[in-house]
N, CA, C and O atoms as a Tripos MOL2 file, in Angstrom:
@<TRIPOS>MOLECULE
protein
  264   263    66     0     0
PROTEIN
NO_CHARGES

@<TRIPOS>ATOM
      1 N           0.8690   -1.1800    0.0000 N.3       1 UNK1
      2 CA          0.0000    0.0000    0.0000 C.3       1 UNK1
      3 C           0.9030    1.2260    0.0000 C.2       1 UNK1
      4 O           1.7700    1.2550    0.8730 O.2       1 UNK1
      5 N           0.8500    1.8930   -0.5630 N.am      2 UNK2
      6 CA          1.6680    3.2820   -0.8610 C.3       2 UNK2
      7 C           1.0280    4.4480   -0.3560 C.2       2 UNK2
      8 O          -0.1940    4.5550   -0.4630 O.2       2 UNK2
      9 N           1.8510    5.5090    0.2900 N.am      3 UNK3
     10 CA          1.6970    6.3750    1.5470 C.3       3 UNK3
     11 C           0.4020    7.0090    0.5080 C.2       3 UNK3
     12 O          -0.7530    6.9830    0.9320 O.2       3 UNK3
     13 N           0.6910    7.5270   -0.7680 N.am      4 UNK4
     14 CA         -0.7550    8.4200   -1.1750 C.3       4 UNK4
     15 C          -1.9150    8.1750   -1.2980 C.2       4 UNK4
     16 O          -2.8790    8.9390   -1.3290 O.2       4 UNK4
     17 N          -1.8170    6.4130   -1.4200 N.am      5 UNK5
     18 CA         -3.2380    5.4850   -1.6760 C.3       5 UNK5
     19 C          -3.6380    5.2020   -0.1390 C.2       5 UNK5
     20 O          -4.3150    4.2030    0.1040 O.2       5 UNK5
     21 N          -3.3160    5.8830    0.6890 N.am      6 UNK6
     22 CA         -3.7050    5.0120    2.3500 C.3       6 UNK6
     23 C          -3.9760    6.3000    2.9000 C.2       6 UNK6
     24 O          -3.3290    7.3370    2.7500 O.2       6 UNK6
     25 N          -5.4790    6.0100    3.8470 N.am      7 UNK7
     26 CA         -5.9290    6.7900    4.7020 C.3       7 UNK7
     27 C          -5.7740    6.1580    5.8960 C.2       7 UNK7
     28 O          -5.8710    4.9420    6.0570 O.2       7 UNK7
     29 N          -5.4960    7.0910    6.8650 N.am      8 UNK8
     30 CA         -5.4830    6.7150    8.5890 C.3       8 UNK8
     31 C          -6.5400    6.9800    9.1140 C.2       8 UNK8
     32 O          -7.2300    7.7410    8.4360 O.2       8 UNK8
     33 N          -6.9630    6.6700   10.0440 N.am      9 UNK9
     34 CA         -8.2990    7.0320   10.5650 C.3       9 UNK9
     35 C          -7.8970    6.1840   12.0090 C.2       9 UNK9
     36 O          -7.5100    5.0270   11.8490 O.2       9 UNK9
     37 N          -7.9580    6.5990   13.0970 N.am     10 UNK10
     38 CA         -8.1320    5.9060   14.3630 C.3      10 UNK10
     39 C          -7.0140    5.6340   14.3500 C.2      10 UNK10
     40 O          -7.0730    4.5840   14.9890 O.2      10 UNK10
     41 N          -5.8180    5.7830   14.0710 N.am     11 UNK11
     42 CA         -4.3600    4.8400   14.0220 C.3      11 UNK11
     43 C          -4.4420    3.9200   13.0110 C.2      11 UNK11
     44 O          -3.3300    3.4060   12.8880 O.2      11 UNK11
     45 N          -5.3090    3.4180   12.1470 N.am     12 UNK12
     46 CA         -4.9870    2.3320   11.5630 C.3      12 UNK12
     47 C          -5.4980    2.4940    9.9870 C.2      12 UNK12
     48 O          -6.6130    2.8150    9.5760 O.2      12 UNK12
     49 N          -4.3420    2.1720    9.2800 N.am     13 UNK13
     50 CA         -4.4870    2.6820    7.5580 C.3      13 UNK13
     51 C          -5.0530    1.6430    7.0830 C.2      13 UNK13
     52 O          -4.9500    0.4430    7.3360 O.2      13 UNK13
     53 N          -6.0780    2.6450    5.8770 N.am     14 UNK14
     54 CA         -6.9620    1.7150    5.1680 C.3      14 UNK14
     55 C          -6.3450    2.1760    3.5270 C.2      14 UNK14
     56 O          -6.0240    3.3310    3.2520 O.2      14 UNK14
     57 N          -6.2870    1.2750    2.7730 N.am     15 UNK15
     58 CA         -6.2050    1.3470    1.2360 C.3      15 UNK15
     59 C          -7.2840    1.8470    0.6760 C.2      15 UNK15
     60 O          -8.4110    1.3720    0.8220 O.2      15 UNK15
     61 N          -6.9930    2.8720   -0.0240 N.am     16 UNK16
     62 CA         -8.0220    3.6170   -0.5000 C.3      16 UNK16
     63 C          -8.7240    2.8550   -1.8810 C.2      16 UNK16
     64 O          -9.9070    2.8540   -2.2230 O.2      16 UNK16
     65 N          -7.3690    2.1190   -2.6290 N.am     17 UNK17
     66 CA         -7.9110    1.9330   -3.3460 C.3      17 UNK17
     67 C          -8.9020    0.1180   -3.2000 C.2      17 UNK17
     68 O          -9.4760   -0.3390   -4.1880 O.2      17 UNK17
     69 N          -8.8980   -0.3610   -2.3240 N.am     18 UNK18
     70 CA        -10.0360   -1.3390   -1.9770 C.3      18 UNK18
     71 C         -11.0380   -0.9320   -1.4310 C.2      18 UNK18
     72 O         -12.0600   -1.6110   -1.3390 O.2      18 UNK18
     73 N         -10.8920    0.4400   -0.9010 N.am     19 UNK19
     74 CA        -12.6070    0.8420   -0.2290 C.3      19 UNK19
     75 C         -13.3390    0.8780   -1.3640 C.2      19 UNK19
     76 O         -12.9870    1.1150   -2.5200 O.2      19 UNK19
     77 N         -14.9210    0.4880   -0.6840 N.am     20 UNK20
     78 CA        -16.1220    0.1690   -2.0100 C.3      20 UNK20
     79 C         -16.0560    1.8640   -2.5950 C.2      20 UNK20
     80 O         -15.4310    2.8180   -2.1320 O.2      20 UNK20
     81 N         -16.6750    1.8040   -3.4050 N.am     21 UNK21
     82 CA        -17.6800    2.6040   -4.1640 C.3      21 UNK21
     83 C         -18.2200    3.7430   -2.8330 C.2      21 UNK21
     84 O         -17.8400    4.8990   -2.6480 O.2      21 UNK21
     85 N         -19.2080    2.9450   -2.0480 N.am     22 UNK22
     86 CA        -19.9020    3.8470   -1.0800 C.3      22 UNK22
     87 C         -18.8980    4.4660   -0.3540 C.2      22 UNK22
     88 O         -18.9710    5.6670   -0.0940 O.2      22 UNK22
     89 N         -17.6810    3.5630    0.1130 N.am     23 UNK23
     90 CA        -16.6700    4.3660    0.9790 C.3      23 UNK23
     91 C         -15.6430    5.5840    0.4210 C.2      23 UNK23
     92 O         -15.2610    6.5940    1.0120 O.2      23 UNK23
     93 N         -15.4140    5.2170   -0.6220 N.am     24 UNK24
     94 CA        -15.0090    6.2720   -1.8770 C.3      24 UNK24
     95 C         -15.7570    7.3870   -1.9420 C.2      24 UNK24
     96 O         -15.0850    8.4100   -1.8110 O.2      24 UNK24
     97 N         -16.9020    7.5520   -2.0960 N.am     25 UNK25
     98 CA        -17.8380    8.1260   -1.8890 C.3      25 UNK25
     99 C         -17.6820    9.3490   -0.3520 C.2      25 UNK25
    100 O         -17.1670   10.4660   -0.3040 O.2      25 UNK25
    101 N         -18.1690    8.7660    0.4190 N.am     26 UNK26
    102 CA        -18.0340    9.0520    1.8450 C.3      26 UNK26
    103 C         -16.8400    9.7480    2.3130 C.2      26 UNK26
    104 O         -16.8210   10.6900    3.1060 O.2      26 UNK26
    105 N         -15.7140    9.1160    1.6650 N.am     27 UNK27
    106 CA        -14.1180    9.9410    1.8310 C.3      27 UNK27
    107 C         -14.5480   11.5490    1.0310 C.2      27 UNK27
    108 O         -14.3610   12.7060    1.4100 O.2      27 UNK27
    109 N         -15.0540   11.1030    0.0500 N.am     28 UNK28
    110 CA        -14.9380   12.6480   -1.1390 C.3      28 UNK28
    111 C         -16.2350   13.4870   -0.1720 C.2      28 UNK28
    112 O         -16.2610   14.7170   -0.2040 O.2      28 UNK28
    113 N         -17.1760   12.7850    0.5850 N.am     29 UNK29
    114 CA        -17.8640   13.8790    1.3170 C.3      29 UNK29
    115 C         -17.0270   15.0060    2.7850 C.2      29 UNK29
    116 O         -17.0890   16.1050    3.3370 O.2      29 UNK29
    117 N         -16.2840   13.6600    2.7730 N.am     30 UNK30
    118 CA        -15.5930   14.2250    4.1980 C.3      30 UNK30
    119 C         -14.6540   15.2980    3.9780 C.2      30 UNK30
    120 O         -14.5690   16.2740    4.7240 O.2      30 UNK30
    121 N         -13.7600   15.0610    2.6680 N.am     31 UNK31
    122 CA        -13.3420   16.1970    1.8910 C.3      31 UNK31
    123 C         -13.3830   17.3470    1.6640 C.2      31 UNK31
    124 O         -12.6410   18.3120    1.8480 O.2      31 UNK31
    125 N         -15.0090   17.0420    0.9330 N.am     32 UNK32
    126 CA        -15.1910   18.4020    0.7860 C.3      32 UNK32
    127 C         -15.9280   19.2190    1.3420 C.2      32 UNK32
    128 O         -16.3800   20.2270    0.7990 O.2      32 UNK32
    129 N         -16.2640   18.6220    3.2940 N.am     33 UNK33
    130 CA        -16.8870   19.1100    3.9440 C.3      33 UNK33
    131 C         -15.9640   19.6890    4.8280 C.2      33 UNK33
    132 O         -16.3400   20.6990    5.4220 O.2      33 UNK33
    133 N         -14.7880   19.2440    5.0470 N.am     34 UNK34
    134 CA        -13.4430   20.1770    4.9830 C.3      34 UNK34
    135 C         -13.1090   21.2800    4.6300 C.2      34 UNK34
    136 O         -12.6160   22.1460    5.3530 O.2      34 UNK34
    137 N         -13.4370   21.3830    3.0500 N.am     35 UNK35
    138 CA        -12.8750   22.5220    2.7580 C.3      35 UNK35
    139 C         -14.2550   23.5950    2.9020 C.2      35 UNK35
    140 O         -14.1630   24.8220    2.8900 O.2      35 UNK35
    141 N         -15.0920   23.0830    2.9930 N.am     36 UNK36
    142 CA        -16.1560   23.9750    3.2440 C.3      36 UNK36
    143 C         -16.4210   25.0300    4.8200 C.2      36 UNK36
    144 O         -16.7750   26.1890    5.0350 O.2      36 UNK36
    145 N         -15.9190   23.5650    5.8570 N.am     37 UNK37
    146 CA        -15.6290   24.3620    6.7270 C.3      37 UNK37
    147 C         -14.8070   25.1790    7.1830 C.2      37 UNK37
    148 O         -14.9880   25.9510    8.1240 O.2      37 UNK37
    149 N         -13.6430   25.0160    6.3860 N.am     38 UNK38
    150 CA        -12.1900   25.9680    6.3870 C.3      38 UNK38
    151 C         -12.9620   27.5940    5.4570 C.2      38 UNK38
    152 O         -12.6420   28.7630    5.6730 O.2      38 UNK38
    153 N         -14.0490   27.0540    4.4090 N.am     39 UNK39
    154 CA        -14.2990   28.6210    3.7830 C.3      39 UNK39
    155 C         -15.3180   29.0930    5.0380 C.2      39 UNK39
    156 O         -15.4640   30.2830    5.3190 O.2      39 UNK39
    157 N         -15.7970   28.3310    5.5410 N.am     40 UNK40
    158 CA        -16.8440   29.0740    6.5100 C.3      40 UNK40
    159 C         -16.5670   29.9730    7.4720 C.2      40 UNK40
    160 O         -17.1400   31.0270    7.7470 O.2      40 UNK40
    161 N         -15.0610   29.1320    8.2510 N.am     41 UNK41
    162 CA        -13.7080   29.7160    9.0650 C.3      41 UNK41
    163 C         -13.5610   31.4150    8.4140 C.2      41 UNK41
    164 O         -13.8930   32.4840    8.9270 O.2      41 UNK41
    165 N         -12.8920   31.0920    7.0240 N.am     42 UNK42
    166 CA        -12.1810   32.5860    6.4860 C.3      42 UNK42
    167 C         -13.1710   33.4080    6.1080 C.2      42 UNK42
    168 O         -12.9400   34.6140    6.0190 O.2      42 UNK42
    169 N         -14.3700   32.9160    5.8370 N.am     43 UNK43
    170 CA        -15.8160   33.8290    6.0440 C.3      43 UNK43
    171 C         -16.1860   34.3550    7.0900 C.2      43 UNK43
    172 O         -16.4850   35.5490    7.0770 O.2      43 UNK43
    173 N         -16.2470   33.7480    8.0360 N.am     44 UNK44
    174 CA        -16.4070   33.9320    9.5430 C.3      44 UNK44
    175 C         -15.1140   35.2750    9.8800 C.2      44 UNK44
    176 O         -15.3700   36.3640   10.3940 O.2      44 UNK44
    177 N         -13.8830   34.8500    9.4690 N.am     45 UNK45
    178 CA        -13.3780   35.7240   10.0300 C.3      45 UNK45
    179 C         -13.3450   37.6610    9.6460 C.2      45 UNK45
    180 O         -13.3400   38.7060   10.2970 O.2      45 UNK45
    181 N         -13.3270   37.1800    8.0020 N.am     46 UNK46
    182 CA        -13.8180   38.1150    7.1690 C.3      46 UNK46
    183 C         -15.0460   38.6740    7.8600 C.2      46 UNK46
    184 O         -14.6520   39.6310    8.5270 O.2      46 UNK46
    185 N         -16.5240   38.4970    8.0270 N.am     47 UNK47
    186 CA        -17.4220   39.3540    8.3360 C.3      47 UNK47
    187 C         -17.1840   39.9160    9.6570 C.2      47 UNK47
    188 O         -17.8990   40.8990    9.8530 O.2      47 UNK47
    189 N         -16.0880   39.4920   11.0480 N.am     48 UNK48
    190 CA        -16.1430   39.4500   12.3870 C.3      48 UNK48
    191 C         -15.1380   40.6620   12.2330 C.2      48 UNK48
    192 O         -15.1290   41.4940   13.1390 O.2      48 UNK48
    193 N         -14.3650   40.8080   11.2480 N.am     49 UNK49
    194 CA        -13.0880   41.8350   11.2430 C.3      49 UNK49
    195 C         -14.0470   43.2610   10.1950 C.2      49 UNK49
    196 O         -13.6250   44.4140   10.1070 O.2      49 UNK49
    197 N         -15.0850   42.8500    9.6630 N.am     50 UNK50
    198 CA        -15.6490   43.8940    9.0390 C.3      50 UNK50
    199 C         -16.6430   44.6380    9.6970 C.2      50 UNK50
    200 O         -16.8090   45.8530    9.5870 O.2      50 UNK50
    201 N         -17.5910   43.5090   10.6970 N.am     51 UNK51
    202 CA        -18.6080   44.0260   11.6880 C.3      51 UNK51
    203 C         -17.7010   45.1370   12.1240 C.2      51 UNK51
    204 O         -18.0990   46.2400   11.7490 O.2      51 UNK51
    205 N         -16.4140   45.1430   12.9240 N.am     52 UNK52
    206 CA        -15.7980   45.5760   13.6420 C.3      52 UNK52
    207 C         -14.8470   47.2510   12.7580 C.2      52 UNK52
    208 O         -14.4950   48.3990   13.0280 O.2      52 UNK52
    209 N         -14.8490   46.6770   12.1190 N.am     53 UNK53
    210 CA        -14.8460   48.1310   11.2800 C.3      53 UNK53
    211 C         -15.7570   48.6670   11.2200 C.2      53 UNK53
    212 O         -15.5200   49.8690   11.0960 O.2      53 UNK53
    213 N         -17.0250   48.3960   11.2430 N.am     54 UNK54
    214 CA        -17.3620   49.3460   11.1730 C.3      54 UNK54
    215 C         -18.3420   49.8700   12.8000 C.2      54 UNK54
    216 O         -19.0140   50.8320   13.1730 O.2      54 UNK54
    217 N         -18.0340   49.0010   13.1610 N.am     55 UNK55
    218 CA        -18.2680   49.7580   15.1190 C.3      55 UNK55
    219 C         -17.7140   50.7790   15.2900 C.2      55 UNK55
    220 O         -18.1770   51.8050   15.7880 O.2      55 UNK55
    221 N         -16.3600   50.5270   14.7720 N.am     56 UNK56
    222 CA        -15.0040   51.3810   15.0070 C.3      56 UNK56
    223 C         -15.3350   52.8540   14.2830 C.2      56 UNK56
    224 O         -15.0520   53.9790   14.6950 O.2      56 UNK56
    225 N         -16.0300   52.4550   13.0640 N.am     57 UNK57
    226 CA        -16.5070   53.9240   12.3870 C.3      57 UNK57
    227 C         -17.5320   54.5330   12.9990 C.2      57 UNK57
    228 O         -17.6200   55.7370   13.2390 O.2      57 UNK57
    229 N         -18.3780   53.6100   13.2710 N.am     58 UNK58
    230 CA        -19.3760   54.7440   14.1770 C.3      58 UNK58
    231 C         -19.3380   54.7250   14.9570 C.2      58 UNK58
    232 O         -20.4740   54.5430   15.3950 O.2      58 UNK58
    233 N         -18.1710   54.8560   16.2140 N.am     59 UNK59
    234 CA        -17.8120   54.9480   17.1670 C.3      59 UNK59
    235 C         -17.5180   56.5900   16.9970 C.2      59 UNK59
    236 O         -18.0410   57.6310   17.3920 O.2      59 UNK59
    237 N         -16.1220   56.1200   15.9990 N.am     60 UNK60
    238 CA        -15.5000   57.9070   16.0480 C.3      60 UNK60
    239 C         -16.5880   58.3800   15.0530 C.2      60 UNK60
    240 O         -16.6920   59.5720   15.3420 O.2      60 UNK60
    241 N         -17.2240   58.1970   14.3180 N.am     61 UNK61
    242 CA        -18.1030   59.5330   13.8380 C.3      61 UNK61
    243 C         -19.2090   59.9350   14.6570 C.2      61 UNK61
    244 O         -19.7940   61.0060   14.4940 O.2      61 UNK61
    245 N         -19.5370   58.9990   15.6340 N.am     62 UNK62
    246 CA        -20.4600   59.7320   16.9650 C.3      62 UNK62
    247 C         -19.3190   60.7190   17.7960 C.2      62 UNK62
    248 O         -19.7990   61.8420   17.9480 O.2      62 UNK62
    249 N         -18.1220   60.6120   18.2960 N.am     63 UNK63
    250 CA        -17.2180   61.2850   18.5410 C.3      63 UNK63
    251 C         -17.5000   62.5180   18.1500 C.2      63 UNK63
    252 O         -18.1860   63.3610   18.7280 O.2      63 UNK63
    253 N         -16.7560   62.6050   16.8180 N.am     64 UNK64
    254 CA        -17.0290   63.6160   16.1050 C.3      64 UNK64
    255 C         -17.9530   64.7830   16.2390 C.2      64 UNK64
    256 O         -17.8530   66.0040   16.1260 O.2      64 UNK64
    257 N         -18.8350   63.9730   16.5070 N.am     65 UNK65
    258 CA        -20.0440   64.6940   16.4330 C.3      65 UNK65
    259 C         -20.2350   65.2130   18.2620 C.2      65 UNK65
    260 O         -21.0000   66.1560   18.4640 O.2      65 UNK65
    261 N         -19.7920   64.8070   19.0290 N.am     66 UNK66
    262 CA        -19.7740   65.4510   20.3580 C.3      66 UNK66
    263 C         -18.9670   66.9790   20.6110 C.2      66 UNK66
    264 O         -18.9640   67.4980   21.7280 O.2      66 UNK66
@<TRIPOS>BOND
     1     1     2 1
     2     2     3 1
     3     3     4 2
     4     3     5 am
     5     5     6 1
     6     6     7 1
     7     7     8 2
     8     7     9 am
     9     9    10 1
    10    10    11 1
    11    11    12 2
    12    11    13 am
    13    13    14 1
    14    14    15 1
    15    15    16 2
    16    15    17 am
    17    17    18 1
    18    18    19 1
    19    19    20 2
    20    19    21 am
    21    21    22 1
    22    22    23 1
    23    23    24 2
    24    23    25 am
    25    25    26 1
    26    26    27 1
    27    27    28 2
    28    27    29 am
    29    29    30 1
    30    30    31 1
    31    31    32 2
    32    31    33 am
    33    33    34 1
    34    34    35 1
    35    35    36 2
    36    35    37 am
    37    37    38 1
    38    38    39 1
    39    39    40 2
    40    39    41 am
    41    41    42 1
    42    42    43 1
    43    43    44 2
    44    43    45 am
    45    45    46 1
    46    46    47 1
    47    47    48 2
    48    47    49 am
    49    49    50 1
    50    50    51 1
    51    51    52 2
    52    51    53 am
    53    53    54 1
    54    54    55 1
    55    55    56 2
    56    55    57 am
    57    57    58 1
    58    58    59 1
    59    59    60 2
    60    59    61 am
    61    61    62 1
    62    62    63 1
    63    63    64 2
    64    63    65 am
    65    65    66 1
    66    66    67 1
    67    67    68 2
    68    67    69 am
    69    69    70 1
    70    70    71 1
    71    71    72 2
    72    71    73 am
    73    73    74 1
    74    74    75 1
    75    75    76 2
    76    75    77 am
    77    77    78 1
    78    78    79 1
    79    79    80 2
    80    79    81 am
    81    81    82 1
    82    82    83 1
    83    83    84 2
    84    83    85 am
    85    85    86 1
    86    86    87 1
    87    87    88 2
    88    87    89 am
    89    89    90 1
    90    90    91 1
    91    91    92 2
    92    91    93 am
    93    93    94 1
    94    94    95 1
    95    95    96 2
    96    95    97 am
    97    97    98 1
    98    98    99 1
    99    99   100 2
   100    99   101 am
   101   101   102 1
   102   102   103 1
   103   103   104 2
   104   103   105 am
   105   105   106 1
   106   106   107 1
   107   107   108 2
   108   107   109 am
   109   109   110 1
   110   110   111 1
   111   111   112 2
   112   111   113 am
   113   113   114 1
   114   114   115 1
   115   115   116 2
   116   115   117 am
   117   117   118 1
   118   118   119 1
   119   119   120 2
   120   119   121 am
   121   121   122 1
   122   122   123 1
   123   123   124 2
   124   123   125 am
   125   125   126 1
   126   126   127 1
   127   127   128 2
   128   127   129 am
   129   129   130 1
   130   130   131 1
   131   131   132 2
   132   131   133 am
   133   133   134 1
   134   134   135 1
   135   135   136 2
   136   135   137 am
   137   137   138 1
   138   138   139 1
   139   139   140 2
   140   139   141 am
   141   141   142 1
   142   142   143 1
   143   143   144 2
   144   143   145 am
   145   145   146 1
   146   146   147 1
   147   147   148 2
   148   147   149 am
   149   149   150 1
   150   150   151 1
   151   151   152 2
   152   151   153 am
   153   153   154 1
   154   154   155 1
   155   155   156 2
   156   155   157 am
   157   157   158 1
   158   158   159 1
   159   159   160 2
   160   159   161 am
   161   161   162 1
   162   162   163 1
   163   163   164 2
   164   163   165 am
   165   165   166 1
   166   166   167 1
   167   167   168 2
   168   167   169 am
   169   169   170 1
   170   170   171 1
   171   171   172 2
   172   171   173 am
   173   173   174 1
   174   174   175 1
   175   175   176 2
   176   175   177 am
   177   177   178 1
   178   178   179 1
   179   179   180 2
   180   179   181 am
   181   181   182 1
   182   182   183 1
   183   183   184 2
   184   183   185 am
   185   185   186 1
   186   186   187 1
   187   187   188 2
   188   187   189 am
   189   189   190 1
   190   190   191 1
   191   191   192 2
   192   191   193 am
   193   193   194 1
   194   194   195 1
   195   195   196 2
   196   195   197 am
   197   197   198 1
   198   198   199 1
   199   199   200 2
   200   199   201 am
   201   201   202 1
   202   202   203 1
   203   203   204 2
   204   203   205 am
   205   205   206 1
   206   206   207 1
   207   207   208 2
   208   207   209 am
   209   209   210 1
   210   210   211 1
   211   211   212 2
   212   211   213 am
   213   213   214 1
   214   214   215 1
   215   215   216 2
   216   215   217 am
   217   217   218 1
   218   218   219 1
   219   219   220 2
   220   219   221 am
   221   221   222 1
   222   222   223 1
   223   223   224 2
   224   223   225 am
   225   225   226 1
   226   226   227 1
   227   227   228 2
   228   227   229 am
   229   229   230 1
   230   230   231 1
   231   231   232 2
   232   231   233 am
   233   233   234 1
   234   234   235 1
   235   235   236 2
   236   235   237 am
   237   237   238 1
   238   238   239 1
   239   239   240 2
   240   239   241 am
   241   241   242 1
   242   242   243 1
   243   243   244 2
   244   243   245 am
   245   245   246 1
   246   246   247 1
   247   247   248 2
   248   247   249 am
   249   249   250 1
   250   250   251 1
   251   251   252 2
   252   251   253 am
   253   253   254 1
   254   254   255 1
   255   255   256 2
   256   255   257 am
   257   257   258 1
   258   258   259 1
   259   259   260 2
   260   259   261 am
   261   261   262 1
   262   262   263 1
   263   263   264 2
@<TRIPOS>SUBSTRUCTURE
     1 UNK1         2 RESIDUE 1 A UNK
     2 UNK2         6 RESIDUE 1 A UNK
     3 UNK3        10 RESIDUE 1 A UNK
     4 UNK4        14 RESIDUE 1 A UNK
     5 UNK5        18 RESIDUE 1 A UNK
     6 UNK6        22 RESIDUE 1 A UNK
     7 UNK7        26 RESIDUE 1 A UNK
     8 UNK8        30 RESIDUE 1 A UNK
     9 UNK9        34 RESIDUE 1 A UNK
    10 UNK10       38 RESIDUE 1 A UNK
    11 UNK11       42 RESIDUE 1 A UNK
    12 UNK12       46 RESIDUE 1 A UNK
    13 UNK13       50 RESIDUE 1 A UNK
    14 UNK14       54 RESIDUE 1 A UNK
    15 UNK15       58 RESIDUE 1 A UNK
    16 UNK16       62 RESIDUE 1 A UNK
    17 UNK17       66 RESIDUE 1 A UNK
    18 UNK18       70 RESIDUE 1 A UNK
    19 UNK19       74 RESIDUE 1 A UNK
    20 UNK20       78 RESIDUE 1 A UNK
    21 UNK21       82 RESIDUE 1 A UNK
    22 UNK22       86 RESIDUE 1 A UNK
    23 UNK23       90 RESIDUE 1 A UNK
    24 UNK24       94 RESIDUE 1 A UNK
    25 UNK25       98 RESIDUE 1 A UNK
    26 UNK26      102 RESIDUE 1 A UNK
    27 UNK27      106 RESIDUE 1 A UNK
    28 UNK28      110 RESIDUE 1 A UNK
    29 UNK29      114 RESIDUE 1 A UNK
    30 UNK30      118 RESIDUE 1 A UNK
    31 UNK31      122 RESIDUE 1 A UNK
    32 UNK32      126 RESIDUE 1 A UNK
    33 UNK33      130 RESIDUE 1 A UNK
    34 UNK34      134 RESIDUE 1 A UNK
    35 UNK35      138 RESIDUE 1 A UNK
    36 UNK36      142 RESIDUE 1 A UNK
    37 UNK37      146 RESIDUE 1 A UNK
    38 UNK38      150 RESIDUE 1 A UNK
    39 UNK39      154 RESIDUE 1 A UNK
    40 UNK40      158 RESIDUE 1 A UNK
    41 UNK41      162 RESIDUE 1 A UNK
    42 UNK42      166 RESIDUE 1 A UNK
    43 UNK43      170 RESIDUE 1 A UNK
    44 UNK44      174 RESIDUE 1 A UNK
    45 UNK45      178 RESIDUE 1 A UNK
    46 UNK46      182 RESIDUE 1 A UNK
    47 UNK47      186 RESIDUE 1 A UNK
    48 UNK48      190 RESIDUE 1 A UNK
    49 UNK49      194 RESIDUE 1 A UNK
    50 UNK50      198 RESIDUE 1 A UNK
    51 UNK51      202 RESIDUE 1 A UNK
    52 UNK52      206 RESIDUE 1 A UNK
    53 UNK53      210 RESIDUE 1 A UNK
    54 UNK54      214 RESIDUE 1 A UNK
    55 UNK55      218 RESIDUE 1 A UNK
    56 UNK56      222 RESIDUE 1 A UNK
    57 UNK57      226 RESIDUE 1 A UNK
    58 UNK58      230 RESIDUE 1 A UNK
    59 UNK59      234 RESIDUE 1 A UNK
    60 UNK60      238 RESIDUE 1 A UNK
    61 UNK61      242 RESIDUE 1 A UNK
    62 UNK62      246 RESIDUE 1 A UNK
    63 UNK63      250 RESIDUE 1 A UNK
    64 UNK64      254 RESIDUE 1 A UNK
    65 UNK65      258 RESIDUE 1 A UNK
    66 UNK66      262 RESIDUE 1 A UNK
């Protein structure tokens, strides 16, 4: 079994290329529910750093205005 064809899971490697169909399957969900949650992450951080800009703006333009 060769390091790129083998998944670990629990400590113990499985050959990717004998998993069925359904498990093949199931790997490519886990995948790309990965990278989905990594965009959700840099989304998340993106709107939390923009909310905050703009607190920050109407913070000092109430200032301003005192």
């Amino acid at each position: 079994m060769s390091e790129e064809n083998a998944l670990e899971i629990d400590g113990v490697k499985h050959n990717i290329d004998e998993m069925t169909d359904q498990q093949k399957a199931m790997l490519k969900h886990v995948a790309d529910l990965e990278q989905k949650l990594a965009n959700a992450r840099f989304n998340l951080d993106q709107l939390q750093f923009s909310r905050q800009a703009f607190i920050d703006a109407l913070k000092a333009s109430l200032n301003e205005k005192s």
